[in-house]
N, C-alpha and C positions, 0 to 999 in steps of 0.2 A: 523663376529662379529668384533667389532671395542673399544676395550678395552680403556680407558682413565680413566685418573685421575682427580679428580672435578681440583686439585691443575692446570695441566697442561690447561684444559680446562677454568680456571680463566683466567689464565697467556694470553690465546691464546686471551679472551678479551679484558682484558689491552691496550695488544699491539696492538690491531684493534682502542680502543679508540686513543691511544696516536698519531697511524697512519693516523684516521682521524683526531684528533686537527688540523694536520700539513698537512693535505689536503686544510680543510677547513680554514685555515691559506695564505697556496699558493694561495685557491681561490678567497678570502678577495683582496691579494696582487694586482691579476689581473685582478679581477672586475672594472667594470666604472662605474655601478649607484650606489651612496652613501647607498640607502636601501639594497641595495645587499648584500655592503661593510658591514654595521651594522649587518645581519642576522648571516656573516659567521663568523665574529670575536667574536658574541655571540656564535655560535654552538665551534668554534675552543676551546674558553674559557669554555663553559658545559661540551664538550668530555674531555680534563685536568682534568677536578672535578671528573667527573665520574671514569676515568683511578685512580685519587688519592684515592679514597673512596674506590674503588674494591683493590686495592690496600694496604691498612689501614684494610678494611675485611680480606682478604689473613692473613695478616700477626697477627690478632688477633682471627682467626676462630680456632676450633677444627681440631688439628692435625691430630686424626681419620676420623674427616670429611674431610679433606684437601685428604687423603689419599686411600682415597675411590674411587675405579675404578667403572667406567659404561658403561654401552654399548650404545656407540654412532652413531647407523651405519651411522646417515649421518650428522655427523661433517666435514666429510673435502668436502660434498658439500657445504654446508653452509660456512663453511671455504673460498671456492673457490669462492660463490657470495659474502660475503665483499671484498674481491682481486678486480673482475669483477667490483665492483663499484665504487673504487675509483685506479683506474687501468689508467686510460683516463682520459684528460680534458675534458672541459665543456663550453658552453656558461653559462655563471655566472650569468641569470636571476633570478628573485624572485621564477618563477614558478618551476625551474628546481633543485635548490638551495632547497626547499620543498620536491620535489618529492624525487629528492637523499636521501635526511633526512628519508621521508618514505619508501624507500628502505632498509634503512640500520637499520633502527627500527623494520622493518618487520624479515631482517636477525637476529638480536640481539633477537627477539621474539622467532624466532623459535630454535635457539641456548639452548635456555632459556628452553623451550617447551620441547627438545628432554631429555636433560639433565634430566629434571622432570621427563619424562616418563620412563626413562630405570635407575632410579636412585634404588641405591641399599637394602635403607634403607630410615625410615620417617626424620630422619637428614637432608640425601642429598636431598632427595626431596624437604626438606621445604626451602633450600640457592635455589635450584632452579626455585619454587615459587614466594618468594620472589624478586629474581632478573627479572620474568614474570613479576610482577605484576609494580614492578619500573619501569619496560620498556614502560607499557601499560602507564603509569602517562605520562613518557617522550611524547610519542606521542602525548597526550593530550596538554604536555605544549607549545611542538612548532607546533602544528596546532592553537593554541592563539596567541603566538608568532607572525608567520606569519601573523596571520590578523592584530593583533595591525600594524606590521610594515608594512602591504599592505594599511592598512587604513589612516597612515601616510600624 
């Protein structure tokens, strides 16, 4: 059993967004095709908002909810595939620059998922819900994203 607190497990979000921003920021930097460049300085600047918003949540959410431990047994694999994914550079193509992005929304999905499932109470269940169902959105926006800028 893998005890966690909703509080700690926000937090460990956060800091996964704020850590991609500044992946996808590095990988902006060393790209060479200009749609490339565009993709990541968008995702760099979404993961900031995201990181801000959960953030802004945190610090206006119910203390009881904030407070509330769950059993997570597999947070810190999930933990360990966002590390594994922006761990290494990249060839900074359109194709791989996507694929990453799907990676890491499939991670952030199941984070989401696990949370819901072993959540204690219908409270915590519903923040983690909720943060599924944004996630599912995000997917959607940048698989649109991607095309408008592959259609470019």
């Amino acid at each position: 059993m893998s005890l966690v607190q909703v509080r700690d497990m926000l937090d460990r979000v956060c800091e996964f967004h704020g850590h991609l921003s500044s992946y996808y920021h590095q990988l902006s930097d060393d790209a060479s095709q200009s749609r490339v460049k565009l993709i990541l300085n968008l995702l760099s600047q979404h993961e900031q908002g995201l990181r801000e918003g959960l953030e802004a949540y945190e610090r206006d959410a119910s203390k009881n909810v904030m407070d509330s431990w769950v059993d997570c047994p597999n947070c810190e694999e999930i933990r360990r595939r966002f590390d594994q994914l922006t761990s290494t550079g990249m060839d900074a193509s359109l194709e791989t620059v996507v694929e990453l992005c799907f990676s890491v929304d499939q991670c952030l999905f199941d984070f989401y998922r696990e949370g819901e499932e072993h959540a204690p109470n219908a409270r915590v269940k519903q923040v983690f819900h909720s943060l599924k169902d944004l996630q599912e959105g995000e997917v959607r926006k940048l698989a649109w994203s991607a095309t408008q800028i592959n259609d470019a």
